[in-house]
N, C-alpha and C positions, 0 to 999 in steps of 0.2 A: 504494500500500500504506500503510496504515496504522500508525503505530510507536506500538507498546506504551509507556506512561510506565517501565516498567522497564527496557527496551532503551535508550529516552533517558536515563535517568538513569546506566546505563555510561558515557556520553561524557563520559571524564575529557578534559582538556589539562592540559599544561604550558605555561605560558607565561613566558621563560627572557627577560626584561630584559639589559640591557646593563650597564657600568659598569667595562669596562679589566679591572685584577686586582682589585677587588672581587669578581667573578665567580667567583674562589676560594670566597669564600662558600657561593655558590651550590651548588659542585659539593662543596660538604661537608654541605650539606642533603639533597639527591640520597640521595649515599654512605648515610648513615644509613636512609634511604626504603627504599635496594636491600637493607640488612643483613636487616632488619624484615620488610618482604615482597618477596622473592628473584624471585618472579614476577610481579610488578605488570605491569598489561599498559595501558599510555597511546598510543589511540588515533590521536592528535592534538597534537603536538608544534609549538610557534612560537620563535621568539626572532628576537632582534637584538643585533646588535652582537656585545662578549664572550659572550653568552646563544644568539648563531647558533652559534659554532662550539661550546660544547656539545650543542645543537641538533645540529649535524653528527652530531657523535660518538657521543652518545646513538641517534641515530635510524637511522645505517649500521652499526654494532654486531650481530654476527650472534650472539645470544649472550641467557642473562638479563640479569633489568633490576640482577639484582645482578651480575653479572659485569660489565655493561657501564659501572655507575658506579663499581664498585671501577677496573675500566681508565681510567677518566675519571681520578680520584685520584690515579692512579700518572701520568700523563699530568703534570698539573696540579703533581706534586708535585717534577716532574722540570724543572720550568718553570725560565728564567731572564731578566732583562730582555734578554741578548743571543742571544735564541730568540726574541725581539721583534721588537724594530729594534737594529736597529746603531747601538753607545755608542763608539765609538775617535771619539778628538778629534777625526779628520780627516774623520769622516763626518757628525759632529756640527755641527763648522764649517764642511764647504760647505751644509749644510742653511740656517747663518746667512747665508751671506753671497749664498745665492740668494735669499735674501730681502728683503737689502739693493740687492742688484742690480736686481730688478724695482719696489721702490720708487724707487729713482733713475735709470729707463732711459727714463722716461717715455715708454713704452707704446713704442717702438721696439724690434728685432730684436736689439737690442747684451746680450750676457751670456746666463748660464746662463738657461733659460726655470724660472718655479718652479713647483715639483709639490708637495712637502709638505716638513715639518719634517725628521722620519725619513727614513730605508729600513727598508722592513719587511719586506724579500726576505728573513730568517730565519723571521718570521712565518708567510711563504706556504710556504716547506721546513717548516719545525713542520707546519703544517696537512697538507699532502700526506702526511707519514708516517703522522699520527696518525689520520688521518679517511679511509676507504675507503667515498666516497661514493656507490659502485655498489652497496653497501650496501643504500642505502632502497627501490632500486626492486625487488630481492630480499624483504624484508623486506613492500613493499605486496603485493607480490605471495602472500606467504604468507599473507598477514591479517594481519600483526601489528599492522598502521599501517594508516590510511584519509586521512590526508592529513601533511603535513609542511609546514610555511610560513615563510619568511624574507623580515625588510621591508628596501629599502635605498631609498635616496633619490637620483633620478635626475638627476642636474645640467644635461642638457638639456631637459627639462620640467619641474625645480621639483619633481615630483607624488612621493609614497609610493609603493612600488610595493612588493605582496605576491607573492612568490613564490612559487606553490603544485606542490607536487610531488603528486599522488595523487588519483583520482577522485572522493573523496567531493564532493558539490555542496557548492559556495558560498552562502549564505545571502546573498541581494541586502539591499545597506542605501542610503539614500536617495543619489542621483548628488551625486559631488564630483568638482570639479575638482582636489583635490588628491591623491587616492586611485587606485590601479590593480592591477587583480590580471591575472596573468600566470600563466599553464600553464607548466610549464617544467621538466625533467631539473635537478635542482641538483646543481652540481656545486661545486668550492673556491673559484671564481671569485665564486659568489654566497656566500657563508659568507666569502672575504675584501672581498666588496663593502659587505657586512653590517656588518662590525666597522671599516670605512675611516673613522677620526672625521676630520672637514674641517680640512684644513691642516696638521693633525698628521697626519697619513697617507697617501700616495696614492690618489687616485679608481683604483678599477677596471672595466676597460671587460666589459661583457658583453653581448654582439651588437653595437648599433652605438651603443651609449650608456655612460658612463662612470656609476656610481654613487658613493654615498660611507654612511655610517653611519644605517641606514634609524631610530635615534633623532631624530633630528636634526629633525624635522618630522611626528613621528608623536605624536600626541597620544591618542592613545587605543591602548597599549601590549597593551590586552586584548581589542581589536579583530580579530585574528586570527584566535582563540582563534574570538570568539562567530560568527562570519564561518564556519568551517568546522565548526561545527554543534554547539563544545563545551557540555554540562548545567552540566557542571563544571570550573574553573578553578581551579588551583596554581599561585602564583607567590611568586616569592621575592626581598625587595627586598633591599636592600643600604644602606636608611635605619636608624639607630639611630633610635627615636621618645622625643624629650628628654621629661623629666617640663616641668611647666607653670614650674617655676620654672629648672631647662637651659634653657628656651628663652627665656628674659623677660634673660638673664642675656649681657652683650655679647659676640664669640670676638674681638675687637679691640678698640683704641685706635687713635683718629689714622686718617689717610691708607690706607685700602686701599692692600697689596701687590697686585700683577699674581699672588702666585701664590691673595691671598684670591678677587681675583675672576674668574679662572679658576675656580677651586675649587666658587663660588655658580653660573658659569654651565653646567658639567658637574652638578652636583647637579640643575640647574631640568632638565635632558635626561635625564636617569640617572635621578632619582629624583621627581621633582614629578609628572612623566607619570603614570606609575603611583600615586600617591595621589588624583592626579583625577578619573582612570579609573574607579578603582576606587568613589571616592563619589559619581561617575555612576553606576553600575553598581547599587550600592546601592539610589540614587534612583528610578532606572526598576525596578528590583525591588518597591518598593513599592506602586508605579504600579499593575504588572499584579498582583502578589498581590491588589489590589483591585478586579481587573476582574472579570465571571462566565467559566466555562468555554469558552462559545460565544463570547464578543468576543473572548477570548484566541485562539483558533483563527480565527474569523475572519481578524483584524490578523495571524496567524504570530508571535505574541507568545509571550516563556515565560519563567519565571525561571531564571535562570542562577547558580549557586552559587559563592558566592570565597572562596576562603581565600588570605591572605596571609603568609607565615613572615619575620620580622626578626629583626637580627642584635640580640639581647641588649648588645652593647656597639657604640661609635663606630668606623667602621672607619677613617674622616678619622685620630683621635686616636692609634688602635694603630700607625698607618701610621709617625708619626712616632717611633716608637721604633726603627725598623728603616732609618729614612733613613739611615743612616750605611755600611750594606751596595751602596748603591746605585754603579755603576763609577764612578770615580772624576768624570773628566770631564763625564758628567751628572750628578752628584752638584754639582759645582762649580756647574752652570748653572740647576740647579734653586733650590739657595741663591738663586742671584741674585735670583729672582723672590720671595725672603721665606719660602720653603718651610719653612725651618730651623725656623720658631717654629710648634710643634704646633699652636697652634688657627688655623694655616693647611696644615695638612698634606693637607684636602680633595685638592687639584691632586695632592700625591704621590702619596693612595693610589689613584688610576686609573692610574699607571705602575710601582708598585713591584711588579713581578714578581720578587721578589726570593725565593728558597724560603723564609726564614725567616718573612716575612710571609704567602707564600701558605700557610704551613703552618697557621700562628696562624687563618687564614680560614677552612680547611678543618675545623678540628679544633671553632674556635666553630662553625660549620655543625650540625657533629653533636651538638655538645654544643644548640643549642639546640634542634633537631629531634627529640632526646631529651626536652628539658623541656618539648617541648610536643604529645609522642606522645599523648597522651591529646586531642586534636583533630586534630591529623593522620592517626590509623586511623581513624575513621570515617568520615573525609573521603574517602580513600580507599577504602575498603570499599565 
């Protein structure tokens, strides 16, 4: 059968990036989307990481697209770091000192074996109440949804690995060894395999393989998206984009802190991906705009539309006005790492699940989603 250009040009996606509690953000852009148009109907949903379990939540939601991001909000807004991972000194400190132990055991059976920083076993309770994942395949089933996809990154083969719930066909892209797409019922297992960042979090096992935070090795964040057949593409970073002279201008002196360079190596995962992506995405758009009609059909070639919504201020910088809320004890270990001095605050704000911070995200969200409604309707429309 033949598909009508008007029919393809329905196929919205969402594509729902990563970024810890930056992803506050996100679900304050959403919010505003669902106020605006209360029935927005998005076919095709992807995310990783923080961006999965809204993902979740958004996609098993039996309800409108505003109902369901106004409950996202109340969700989010109800958030705290110890709905996370577990802050008490003593959960804190054997997280340190299994780490200590597996460096000085040299590779022998003696001591705790080490699995991640955290416990995020509050994380995985959050998620179980908040997300009724039996949800989506209700939801495909009605039509509402024609596919859903979560990436996590497989620690026994190395490989990306896309998680696709829903019949719509996959759109074949040249063979990689580092890529893999999987049929599969998602359930919270994939949604907390999704957002498992390495080290700081436990791998989770799903069938016979253990995953971790499907960012982490996924370089083309909008790959999902064009893979399950999306026209159009919404996505929402979590980058403030400095004017030319912010950027020429130094955020240190001296000796990088552990917590500056953390900080640059979550951004180059969280946020570079996704500007890469995107000025590929670009790239090859111009390509085919320049091809004729018949080679475009030919090749299965097509232009695919982006819009990308940014957060009007630094959420690194805001972060650091709210570090003082953080419990006590990781508040103390955080310091350590340099965290304290704002234009290191990067590393903070992907952990400060703090309400008042995710409040500040959620509300910019809206507020910039308003100031930029006059490209976001049409986009949508």
């Amino acid at each position: 059968m033949v598909e009508h250009d008007a029919d393809r040009r329905a196929k919205l996606a969402f594509a729902l990036s990563g970024g810890g509690a930056r992803a506050a953000y996100q679900t304050g852009v959403l919010c505003h989307i669902g106020r605006r148009m209360p029935d927005l109907r998005v076919p095709i949903l992807t995310g990783v990481s923080a961006g999965g379990i809204n993902l979740g939540f958004l996609a098993s939601y039996r309800g409108s697209f505003r109902e369901a991001t106004q409950a996202l909000r109340r969700r989010w807004l109800s958030l705290t770091t110890e709905e996370v991972f577990k802050t008490s000194p003593s959960s804190l400190v054997r997280g340190g000192l299994r780490v200590g132990a597996s460096l000085f055991s040299g590779g022998t059976s003696i001591g705790p074996r080490f699995r991640s920083l955290v416990d995020t076993s509050p994380l995985r309770e959050f998620v179980d109440r908040s997300v009724a994942m039996e949800g989506i395949e209700e939801r495909l089933e009605a039509g509402e949804l024609e596919a859903v996809g979560l990436t996590a990154i497989s620690y026994q083969t190395g490989r990306t690995v896309l998680f696709v719930q829903g019949d719509a066909p996959v759109r074949t892209t040249p063979s990689s060894s580092h890529h893999r797409v999987v049929r599969a019922k998602l359930t919270v297992d994939h949604v907390m395999a999704s957002a498992a960042i390495p080290l700081l979090f436990p791998a989770i096992k799903v069938g016979q393989q253990y995953y971790g935070d499907g960012s982490f090795r996924s370089t083309a964040p909008l790959g999902p998206a064009t893979q399950l057949g999306a026209d159009r593409i919404f996505a929402i970073s979590a980058r403030y984009r400095r004017s030319t002279a912010e950027a020429r201008r130094p955020d240190s002196i001296g000796y990088p802190s552990p917590a500056r360079v953390l900080g640059l190596l979550l951004n180059s995962v969280f946020l570079d991906t996704l500007d890469w992506d995107a000025a590929a995405l670009r790239r090859i758009n111009h390509l085919v705009d320049r091809l004729p009609p018949e080679a475009r059909q030919k090749e299965g070639l097509r232009h695919i539309d982006l819009l990308i919504q940014r957060p009007s201020k630094d959420l690194g910088k805001l972060a650091a006005e709210f570090e003082v809320q953080l419990p006590r004890a990781l508040r103390f270990l955080i310091r350590g790492l340099g965290s304290s001095n704002s234009k290191n605050a990067d590393f903070l704000s992907y952990l400060l699940f703090e309400s008042e911070y995710v409040r500040t995200l959620v509300e910019l969200g809206e507020a910039d989603a308003e100031s930029n409604w006059d490209r976001i309707e049409p986009f949508m429309s």
